[in-house]
Residue, then its C-alpha position, 0 to 999 in steps of 0.5 A: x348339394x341336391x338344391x345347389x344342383x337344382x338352382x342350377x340345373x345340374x344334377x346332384x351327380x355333378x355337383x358333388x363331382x365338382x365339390x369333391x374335386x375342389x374339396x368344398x364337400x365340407x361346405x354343406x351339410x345335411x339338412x333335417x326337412x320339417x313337415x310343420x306348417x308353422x315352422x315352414x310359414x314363420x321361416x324357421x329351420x330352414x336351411x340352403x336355398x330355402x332359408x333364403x327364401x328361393x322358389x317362395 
C-alpha cells in the first residue's frame, strides 16, 4: 500500500481507507525487501512497483 500511495502521491493512510472500504485489502501483500545487490540487479524478488521496473 505504502508504494501504491507513493505512485500516486497519497498517503498510505488513504490508500488503506480507500481498500478497506472496497474490500481490496486482500489484494496486496507484504513484501520481504532484499538488501542483495545481485538480487536487485538481476530483477529478482521484486515485488509491486518495483517488479515492474518503476522509478528504475
Amino acid at each position: 500500500m505504502t508504494e501504491a500511495a507513493t505512485a500516486i502521491g497519497a498517503s498510505w493512510q488513504s490508500v488503506r481507507g480507500v481498500c478497506a472500504s472496497k474490500n481490496w485489502t486482500h489484494r496486496f501483500r507484504s513484501t520481504k525487501r532484499s538488501s542483495s545487490p545481485l538480487i536487485s540487479s538481476a530483477g529478482f524478488g521484486l515485488c509491486g512497483l518495483e517488479g515492474l521496473g518503476a522509478g528504475a
